[in-house]
DSSP file (Angstrom, degrees, kcal/mol; ACC not computed):
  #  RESIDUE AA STRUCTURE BP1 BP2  ACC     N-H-->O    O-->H-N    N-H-->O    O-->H-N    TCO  KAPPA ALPHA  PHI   PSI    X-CA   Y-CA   Z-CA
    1    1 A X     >        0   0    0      0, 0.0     4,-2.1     0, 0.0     5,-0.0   0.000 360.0 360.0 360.0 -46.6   48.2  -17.1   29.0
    2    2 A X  H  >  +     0   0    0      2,-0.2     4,-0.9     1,-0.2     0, 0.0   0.668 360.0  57.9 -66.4 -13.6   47.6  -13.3   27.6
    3    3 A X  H >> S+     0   0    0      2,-0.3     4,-2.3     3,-0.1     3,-1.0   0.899 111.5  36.1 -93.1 -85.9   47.7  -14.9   24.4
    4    4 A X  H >> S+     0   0    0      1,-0.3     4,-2.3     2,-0.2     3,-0.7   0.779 108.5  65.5 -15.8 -71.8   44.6  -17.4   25.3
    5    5 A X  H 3X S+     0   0    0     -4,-2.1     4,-0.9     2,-0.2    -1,-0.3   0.629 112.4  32.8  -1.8 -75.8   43.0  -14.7   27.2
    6    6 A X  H <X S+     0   0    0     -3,-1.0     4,-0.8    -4,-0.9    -1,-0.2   0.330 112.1  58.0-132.3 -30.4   42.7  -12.8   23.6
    7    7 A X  H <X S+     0   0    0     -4,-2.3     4,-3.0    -3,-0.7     3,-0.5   0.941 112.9  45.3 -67.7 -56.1   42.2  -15.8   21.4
    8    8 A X  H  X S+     0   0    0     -4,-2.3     4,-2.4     1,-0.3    -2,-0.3   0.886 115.0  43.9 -62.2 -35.9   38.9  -16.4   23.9
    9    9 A X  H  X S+     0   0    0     -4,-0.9     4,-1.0    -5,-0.2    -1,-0.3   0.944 117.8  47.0 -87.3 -11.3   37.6  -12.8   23.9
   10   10 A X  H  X S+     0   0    0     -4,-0.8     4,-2.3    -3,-0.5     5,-0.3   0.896 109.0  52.5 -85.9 -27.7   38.1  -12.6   19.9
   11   11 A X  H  X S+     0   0    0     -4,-3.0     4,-1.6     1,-0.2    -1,-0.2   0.944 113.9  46.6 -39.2 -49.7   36.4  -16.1   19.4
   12   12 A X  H  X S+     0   0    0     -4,-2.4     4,-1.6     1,-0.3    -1,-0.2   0.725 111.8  48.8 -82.8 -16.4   33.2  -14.5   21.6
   13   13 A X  H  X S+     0   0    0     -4,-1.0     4,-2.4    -5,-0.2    -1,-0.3   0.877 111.7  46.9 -93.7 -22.8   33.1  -11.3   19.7
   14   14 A X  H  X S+     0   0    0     -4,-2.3     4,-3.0     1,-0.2    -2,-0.2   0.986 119.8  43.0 -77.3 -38.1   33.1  -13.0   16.1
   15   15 A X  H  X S+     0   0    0     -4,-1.6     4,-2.8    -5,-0.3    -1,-0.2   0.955 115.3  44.1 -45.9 -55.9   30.4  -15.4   17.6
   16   16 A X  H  X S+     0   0    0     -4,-1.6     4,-2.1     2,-0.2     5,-0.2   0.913 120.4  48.0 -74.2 -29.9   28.3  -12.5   19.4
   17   17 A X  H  X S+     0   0    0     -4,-2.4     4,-1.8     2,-0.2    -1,-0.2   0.903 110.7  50.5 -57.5 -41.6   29.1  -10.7   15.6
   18   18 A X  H  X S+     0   0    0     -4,-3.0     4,-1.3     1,-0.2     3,-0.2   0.971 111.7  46.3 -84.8 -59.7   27.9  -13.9   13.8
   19   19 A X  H  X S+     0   0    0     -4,-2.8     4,-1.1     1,-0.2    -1,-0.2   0.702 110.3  52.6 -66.6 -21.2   24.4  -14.1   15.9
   20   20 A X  H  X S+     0   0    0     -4,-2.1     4,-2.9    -5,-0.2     3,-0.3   0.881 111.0  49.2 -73.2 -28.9   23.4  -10.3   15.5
   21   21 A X  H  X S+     0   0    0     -4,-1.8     4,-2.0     1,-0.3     5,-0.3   0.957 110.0  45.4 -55.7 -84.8   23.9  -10.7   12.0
   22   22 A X  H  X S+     0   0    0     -4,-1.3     4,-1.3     2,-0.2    -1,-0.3   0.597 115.4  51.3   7.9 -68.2   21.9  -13.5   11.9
   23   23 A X  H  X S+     0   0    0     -4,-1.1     4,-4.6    -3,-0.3    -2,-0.2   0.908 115.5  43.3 -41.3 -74.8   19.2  -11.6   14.3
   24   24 A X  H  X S+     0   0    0     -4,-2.9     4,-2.8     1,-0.2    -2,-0.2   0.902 107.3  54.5 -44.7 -58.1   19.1   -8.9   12.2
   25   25 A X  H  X S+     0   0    0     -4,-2.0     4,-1.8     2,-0.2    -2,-0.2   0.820 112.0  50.7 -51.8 -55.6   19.0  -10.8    8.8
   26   26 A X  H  X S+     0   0    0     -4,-1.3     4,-2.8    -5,-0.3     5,-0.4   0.874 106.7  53.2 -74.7 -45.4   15.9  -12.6   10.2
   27   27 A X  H  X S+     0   0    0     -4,-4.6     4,-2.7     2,-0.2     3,-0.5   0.990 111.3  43.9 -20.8 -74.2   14.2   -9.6   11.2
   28   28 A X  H  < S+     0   0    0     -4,-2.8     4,-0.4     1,-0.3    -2,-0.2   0.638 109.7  55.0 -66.5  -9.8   14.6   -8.2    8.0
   29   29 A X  H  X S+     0   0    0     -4,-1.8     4,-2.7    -5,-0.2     3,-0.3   0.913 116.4  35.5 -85.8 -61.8   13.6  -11.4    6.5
   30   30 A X  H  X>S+     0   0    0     -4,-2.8     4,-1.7    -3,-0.5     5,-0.6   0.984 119.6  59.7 -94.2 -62.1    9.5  -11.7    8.9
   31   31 A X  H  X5S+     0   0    0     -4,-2.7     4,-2.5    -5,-0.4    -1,-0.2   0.831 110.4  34.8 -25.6 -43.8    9.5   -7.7    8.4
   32   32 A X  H  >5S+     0   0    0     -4,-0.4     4,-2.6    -3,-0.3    -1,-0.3   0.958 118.1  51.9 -83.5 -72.3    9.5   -8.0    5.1
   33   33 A X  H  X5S+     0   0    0     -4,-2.7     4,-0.8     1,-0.2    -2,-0.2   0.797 112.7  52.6 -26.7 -52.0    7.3  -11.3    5.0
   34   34 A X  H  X5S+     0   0    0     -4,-1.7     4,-2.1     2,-0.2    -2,-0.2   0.797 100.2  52.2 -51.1 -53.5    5.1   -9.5    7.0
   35   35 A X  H  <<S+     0   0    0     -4,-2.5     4,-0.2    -5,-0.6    -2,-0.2   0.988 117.5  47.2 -62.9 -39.2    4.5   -6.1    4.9
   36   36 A X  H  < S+     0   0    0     -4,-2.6    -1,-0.2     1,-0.2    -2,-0.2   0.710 120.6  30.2 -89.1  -2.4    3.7   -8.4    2.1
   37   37 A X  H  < S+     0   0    0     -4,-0.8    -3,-0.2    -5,-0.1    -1,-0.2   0.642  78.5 122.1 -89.4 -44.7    1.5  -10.7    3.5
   38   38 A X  S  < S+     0   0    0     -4,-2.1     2,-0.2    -5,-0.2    -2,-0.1   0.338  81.0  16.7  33.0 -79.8    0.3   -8.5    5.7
   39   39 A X  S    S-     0   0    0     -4,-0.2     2,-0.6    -3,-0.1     3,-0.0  -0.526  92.0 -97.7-102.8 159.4   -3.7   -9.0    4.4
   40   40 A X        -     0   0    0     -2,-0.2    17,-0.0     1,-0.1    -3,-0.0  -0.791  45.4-109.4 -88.3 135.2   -5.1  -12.2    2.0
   41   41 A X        -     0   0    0     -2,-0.6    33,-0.4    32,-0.1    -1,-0.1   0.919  51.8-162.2 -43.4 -49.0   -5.0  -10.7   -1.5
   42   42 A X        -     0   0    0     15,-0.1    15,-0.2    31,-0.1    32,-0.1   0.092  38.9 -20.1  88.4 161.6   -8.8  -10.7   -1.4
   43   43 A X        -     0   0    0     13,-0.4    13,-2.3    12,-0.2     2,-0.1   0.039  66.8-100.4 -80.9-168.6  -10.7  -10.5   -4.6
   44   44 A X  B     -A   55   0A   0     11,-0.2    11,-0.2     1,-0.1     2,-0.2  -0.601  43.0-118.9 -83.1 150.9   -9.8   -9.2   -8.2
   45   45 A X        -     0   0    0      9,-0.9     5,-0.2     1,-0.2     9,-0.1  -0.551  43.7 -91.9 -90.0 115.9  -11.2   -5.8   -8.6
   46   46 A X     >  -     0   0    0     -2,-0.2     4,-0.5     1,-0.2    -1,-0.2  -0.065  27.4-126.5 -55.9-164.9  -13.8   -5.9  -11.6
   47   47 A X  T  4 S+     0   0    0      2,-0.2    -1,-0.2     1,-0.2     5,-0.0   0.126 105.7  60.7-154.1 -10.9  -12.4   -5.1  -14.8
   48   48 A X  T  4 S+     0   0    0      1,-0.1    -1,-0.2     3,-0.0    -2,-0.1   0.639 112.7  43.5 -98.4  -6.7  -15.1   -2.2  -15.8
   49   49 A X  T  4 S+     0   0    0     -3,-0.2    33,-1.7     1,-0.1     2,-0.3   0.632 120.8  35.0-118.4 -24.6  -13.7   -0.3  -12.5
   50   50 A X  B  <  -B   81   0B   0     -4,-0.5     2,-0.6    31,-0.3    31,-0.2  -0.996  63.1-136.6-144.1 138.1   -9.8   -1.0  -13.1
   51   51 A X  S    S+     0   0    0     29,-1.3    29,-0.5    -2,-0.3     2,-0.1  -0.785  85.2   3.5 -84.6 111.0   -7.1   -1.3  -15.8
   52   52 A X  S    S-     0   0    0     -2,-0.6     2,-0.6    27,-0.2    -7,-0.2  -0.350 113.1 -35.7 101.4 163.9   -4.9   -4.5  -14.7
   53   53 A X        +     0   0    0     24,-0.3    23,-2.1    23,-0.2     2,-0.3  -0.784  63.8 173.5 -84.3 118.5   -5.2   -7.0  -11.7
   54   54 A X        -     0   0    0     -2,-0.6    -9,-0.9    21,-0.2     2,-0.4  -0.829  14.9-153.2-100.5 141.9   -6.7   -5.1   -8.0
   55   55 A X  B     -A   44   0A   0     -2,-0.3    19,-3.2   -11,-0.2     2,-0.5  -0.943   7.6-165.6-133.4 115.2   -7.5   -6.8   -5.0
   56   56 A X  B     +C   73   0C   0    -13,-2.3     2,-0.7    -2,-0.4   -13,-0.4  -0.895   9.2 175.5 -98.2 116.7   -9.7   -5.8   -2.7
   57   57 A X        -     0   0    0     15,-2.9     2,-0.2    -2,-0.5   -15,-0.1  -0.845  32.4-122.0-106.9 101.8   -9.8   -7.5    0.9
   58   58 A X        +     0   0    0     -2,-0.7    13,-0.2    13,-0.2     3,-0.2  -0.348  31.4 172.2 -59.9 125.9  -12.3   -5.9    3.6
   59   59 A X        +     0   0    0     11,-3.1     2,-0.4     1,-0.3    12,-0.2   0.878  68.7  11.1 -93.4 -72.0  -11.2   -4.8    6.6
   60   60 A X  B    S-D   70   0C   0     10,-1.8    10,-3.6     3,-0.0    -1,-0.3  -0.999  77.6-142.8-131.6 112.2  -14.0   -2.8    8.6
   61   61 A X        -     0   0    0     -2,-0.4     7,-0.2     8,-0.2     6,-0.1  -0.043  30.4 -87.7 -61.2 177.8  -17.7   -3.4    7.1
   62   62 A X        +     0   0    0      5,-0.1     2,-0.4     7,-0.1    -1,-0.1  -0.457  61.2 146.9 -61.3 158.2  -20.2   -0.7    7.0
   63   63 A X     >  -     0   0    0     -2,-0.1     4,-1.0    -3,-0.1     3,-0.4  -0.898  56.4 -95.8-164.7 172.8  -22.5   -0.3   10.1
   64   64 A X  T  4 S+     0   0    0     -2,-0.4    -2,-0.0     1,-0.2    81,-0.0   0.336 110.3  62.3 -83.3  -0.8  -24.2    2.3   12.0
   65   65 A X  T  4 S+     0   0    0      3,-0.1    -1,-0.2    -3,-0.0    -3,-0.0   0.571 120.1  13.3-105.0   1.4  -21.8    2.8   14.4
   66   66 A X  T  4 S-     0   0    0     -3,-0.4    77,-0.3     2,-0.1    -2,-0.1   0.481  72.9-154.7-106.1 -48.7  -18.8    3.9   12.5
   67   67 A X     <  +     0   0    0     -4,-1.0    76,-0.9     1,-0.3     2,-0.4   0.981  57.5 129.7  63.7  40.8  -20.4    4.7    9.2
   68   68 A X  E     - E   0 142C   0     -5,-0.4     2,-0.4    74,-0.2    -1,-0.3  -0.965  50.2-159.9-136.9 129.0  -16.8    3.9    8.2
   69   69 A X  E     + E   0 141C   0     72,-3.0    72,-1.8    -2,-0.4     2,-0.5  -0.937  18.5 178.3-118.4 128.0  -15.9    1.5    5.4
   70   70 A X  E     +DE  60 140C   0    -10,-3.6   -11,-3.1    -2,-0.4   -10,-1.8  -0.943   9.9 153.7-141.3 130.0  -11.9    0.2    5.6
   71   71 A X        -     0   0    0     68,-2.7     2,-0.4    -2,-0.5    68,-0.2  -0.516  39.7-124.9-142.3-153.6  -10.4   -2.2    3.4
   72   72 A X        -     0   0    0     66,-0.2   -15,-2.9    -2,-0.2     2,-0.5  -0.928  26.0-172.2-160.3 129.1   -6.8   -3.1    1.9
   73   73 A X  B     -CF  56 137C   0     64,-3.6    64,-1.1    -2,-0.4     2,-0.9  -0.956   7.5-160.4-132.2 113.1   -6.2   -3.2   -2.5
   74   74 A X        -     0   0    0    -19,-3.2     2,-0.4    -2,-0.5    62,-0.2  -0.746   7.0-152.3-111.5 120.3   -3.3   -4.4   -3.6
   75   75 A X        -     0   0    0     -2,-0.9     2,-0.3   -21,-0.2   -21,-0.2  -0.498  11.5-125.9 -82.3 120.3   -2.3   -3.4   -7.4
   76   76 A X    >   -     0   0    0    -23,-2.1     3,-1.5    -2,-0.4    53,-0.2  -0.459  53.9 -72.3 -46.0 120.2   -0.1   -5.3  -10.0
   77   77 A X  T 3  S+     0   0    0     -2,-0.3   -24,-0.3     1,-0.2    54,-0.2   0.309 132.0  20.6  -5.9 130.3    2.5   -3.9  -11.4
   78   78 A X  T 3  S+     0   0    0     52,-3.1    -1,-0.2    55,-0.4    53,-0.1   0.440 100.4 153.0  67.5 -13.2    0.7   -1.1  -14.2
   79   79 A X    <   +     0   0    0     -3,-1.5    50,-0.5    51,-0.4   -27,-0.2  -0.190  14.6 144.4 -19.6 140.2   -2.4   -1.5  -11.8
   80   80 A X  B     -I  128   0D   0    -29,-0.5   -29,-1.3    48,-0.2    48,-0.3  -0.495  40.9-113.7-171.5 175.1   -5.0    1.0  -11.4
   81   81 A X  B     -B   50   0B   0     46,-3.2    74,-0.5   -31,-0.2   -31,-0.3  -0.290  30.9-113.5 -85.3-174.2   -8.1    2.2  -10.9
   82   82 A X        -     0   0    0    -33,-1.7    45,-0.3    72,-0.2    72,-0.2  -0.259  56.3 -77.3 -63.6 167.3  -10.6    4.4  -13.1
   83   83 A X        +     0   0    0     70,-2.9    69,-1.4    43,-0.1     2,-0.2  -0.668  68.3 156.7 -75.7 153.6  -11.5    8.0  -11.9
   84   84 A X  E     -L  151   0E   0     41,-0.6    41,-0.4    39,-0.2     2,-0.3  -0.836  25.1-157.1-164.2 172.7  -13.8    7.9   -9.2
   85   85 A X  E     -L  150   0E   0     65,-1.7    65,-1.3    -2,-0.2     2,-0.6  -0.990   9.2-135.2-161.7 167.6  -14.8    9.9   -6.5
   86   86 A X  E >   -L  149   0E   0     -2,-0.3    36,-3.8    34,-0.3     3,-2.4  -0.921  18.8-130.0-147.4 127.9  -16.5    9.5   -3.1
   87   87 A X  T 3  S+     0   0    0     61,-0.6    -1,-0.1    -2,-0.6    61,-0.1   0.817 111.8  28.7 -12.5 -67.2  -19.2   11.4   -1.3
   88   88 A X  T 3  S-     0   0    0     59,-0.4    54,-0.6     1,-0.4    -1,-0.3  -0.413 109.8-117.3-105.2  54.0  -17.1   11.7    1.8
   89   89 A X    <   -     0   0    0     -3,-2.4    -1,-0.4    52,-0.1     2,-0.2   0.147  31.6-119.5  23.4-142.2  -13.8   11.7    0.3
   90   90 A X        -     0   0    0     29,-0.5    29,-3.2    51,-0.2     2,-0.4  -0.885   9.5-131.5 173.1 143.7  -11.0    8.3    1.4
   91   91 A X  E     -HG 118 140C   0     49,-0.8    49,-2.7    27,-0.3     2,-0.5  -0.937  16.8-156.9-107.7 118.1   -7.7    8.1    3.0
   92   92 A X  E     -HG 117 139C   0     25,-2.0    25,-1.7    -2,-0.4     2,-0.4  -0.965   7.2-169.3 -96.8 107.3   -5.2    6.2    1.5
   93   93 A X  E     -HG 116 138C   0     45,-2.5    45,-1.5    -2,-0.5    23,-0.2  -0.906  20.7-142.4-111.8 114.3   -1.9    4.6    3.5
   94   94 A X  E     + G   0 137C   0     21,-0.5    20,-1.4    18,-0.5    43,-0.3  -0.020  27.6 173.4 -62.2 118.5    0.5    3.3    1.4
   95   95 A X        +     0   0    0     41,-2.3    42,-0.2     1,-0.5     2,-0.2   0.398  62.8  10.3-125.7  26.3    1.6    0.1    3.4
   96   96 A X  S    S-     0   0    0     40,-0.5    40,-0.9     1,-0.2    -1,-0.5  -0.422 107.1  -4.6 156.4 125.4    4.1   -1.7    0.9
   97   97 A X  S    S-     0   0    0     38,-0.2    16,-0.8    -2,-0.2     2,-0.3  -0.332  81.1 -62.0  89.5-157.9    5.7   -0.8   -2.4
   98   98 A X  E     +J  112   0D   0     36,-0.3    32,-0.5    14,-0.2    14,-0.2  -0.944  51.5 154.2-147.2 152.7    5.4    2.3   -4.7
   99   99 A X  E     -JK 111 129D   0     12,-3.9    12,-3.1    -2,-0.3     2,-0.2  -0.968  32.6-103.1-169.1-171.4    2.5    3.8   -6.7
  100  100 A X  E     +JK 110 128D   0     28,-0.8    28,-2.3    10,-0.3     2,-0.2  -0.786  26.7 174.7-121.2 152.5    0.5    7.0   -8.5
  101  101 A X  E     -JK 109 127D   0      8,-0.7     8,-2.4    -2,-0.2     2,-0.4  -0.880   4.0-177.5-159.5 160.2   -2.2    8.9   -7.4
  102  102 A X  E     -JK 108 126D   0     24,-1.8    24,-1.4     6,-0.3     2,-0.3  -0.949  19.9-156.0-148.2 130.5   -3.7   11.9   -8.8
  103  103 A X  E >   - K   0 125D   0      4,-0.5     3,-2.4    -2,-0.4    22,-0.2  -0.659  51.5 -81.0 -98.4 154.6   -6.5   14.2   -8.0
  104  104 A X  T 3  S+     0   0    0     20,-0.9     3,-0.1    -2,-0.3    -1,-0.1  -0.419 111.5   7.6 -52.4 132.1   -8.1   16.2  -11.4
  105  105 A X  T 3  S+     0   0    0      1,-0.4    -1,-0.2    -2,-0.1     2,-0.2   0.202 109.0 101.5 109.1 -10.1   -6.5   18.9  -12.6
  106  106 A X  S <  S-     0   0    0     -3,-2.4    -1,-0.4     1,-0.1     2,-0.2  -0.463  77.0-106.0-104.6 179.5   -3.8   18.4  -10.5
  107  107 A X        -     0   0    0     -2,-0.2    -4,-0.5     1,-0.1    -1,-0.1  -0.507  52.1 -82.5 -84.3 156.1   -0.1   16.6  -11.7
  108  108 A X  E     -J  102   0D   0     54,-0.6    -6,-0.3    -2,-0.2     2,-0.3  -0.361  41.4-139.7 -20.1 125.3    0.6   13.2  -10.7
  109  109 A X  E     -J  101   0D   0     -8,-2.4    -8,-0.7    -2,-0.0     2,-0.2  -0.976   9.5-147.5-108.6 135.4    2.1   11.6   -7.4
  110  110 A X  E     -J  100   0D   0     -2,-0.3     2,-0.3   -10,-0.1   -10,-0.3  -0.448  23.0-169.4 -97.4 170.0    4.0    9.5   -6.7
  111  111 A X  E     -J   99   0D   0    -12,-3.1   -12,-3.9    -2,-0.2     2,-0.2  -0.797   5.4-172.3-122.5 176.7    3.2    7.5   -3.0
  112  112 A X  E >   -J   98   0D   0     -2,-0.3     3,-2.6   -14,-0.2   -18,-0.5  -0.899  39.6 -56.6-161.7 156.7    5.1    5.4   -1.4
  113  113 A X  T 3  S+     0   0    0    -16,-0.8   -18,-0.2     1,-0.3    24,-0.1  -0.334 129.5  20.0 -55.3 124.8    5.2    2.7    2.0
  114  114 A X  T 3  S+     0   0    0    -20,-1.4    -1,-0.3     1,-0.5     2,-0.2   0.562  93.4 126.2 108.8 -14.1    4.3    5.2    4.6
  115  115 A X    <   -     0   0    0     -3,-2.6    -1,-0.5     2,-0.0   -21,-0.5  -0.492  40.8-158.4 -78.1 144.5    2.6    7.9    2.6
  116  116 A X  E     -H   93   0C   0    -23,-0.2     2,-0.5    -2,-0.2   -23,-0.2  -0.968   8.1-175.0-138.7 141.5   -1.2    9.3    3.5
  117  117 A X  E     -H   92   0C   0    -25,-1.7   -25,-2.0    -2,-0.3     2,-0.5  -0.993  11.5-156.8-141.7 119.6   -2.9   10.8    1.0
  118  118 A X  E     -H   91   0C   0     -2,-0.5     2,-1.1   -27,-0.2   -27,-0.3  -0.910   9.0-151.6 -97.8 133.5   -6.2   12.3    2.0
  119  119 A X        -     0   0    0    -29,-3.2   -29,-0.5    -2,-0.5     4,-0.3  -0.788  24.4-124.3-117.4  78.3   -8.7   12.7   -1.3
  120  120 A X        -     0   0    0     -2,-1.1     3,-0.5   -31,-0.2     2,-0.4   0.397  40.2 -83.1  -2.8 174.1  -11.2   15.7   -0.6
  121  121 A X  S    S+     0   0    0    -33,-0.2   -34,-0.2   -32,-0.2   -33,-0.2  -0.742 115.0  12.8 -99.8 146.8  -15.3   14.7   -0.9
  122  122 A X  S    S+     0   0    0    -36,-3.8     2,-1.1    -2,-0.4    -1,-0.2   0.650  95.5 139.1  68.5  10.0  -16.4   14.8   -4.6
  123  123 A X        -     0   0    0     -3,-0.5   -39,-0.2    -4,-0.3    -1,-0.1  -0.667  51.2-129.0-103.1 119.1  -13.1   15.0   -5.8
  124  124 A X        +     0   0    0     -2,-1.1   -20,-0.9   -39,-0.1   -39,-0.2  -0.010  46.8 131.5 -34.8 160.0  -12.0   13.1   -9.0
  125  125 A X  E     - K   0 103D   0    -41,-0.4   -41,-0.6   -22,-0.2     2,-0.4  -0.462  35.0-154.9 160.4 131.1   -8.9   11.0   -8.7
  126  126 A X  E     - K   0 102D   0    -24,-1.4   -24,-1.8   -43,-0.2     2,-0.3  -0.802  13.5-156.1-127.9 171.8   -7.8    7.8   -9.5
  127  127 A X  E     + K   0 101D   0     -2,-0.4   -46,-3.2   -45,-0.3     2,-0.3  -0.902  23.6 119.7-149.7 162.9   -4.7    5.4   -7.8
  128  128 A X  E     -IK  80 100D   0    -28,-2.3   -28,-0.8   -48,-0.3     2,-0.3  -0.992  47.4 -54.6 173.3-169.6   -2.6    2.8   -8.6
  129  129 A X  E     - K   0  99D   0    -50,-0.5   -30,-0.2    -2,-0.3     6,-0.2  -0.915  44.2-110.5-117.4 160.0    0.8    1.3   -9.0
  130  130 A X        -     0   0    0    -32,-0.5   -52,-3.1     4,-0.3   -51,-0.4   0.099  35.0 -96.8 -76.8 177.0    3.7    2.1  -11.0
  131  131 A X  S    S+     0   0    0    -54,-0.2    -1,-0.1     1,-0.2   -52,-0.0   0.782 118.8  23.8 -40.3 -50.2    5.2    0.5  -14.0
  132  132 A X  S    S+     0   0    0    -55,-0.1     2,-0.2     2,-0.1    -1,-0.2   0.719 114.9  55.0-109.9 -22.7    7.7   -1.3  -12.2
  133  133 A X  S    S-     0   0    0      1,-0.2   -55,-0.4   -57,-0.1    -4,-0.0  -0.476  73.0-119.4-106.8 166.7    6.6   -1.8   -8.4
  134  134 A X        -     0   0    0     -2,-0.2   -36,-0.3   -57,-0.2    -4,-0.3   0.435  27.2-133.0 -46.9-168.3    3.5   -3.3   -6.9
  135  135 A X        -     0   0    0     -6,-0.2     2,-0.3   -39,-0.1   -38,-0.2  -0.556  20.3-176.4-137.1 158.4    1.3   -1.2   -4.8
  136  136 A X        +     0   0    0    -40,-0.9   -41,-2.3   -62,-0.2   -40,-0.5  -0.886  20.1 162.3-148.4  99.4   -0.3   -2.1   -1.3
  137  137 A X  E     -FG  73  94C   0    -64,-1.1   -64,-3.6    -2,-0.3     2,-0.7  -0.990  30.5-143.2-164.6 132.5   -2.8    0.7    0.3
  138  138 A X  E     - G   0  93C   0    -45,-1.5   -45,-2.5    -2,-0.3     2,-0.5  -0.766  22.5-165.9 -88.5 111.6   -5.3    0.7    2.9
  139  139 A X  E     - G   0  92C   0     -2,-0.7   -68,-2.7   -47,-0.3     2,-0.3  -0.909   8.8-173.1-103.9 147.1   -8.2    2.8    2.2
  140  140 A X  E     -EG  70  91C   0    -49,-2.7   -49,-0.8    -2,-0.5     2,-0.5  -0.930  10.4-158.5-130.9 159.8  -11.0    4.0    4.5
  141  141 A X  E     -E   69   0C   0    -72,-1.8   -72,-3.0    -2,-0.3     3,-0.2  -0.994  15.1-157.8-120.1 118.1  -14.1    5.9    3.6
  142  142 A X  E     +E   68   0C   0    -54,-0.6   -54,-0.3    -2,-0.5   -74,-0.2  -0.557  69.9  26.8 -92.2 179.7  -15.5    7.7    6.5
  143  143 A X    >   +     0   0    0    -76,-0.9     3,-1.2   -77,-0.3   -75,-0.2   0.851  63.7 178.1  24.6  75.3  -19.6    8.9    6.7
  144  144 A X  G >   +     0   0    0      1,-0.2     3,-6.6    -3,-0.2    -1,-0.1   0.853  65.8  87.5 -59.1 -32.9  -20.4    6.1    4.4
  145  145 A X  G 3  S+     0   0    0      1,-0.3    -1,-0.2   -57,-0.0     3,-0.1   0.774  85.6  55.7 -57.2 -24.4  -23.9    7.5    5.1
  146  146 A X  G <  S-     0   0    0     -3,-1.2    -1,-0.3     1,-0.3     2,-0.2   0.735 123.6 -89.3 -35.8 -38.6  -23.1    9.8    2.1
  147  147 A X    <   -     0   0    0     -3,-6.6   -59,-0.4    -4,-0.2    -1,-0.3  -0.751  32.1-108.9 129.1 159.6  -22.4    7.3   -0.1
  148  148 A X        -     0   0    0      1,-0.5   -61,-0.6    -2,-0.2   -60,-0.3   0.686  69.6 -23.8-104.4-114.8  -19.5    5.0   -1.4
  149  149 A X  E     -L   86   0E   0    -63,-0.2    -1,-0.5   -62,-0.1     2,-0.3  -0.633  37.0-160.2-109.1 152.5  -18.1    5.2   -4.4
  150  150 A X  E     -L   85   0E   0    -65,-1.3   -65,-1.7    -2,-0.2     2,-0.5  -0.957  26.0-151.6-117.6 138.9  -19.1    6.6   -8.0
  151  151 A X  E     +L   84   0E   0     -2,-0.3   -67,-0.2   -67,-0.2     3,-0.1  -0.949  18.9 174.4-118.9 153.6  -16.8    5.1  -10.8
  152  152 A X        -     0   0    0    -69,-1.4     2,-0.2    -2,-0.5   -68,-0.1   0.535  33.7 -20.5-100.9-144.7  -16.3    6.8  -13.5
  153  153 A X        -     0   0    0      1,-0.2   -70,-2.9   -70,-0.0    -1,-0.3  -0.557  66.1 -98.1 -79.0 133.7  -14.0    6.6  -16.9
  154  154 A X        -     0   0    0    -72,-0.2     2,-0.5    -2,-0.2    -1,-0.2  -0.432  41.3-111.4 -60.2 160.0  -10.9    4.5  -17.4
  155  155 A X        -     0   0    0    -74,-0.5     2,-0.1   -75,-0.2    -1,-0.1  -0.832  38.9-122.7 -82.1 130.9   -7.4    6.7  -16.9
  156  156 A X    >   -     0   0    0     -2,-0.5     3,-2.8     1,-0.1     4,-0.1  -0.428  15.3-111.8 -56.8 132.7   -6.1    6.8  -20.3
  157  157 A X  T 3 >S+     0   0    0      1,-0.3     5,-0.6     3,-0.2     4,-0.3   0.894 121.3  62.2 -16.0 -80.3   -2.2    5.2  -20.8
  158  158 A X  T 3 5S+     0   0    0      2,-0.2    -1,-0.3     3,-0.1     3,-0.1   0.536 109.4  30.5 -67.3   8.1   -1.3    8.8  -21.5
  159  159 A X  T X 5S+     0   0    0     -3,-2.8     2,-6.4     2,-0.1     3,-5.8   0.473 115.5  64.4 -85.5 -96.5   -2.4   10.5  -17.6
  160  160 A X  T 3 5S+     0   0    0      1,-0.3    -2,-0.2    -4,-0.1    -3,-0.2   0.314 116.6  21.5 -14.6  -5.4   -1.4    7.2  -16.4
  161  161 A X  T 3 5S+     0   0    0     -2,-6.4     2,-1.4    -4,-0.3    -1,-0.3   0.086 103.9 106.9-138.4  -9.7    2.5    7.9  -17.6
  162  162 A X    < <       0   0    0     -3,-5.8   -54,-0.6    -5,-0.6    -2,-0.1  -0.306 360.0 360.0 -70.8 106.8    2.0   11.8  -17.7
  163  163 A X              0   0    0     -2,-1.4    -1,-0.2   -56,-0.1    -4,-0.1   0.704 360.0 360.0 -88.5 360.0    3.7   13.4  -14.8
């Protein structure tokens, strides 16, 4: 009987073992689905404003009652954009993958899922993704009433691999 008794509770823990795995596994599986789907790719970035495939999908349009612009770009591997700058600076949050961003004068950095990188107003800088990863980042522009964007000059291969 004690014998039974202990075949039955080891049966239910390898079972109750076998469906959190499972659980888990499937989590990580729509988590995962999720960060990278996340947004529709949205369109390619023109090609006088970025080196490589960008996608920009819009998030929150302009209006006159936020005066906030919020959108989601996701870069291809070696991705990135030109130097640019914005009236009222831009917040970047890294939401999937790994990538560079650099303000002038300053080194390289790298970001990451989960990084926020706030970009001063007026300040050169350009963003992207690394060599090997993807990138995924939400940007917002607040007081669009400033102004958007200016783009600038491609980043040359060498800043773009200079750390």
């Amino acid at each position: 009987m004690r014998r039974l008794i202990l075949s039955v509770i080891t049966f239910l823990f390898l079972i109750g073992q076998s469906c959190n795995s499972k659980t888990d596994k499937q989590e990580n599986i729509e988590e995962n689905d999720i960060a990278e789907t996340i947004f529709p790719l949205g369109e390619l970035g023109p090609a006088k404003n970025f080196t490589g495939k960008a996608y920009n999908f819009g998030l929150v349009e302009n209006d006159s009652i936020y005066n906030t612009l919020v959108g989601n770009v996701y870069f291809e591997k070696n991705a990135r954009s030109n130097w640019h700058f914005h009236p009222s600076g831009q917040i970047l949050i890294v939401l999937d993958g790994v990538g560079y961003h650099q303000l002038e004068g300053q080194p390289r950095e790298t970001m990451k899922k989960g990084d926020v990188i706030k970009v001063p107003a007026n300040t050169r800088h350009w963003h992207g993704a690394t060599e090997k990863n993807s990138l995924t980042q939400m940007y917002i522009l607040p007081k669009t009433e400033n102004g958007f964007v200016t783009w600038l000059e491609p980043v040359s291969d060498e800043q773009y691999q200079s750390k």
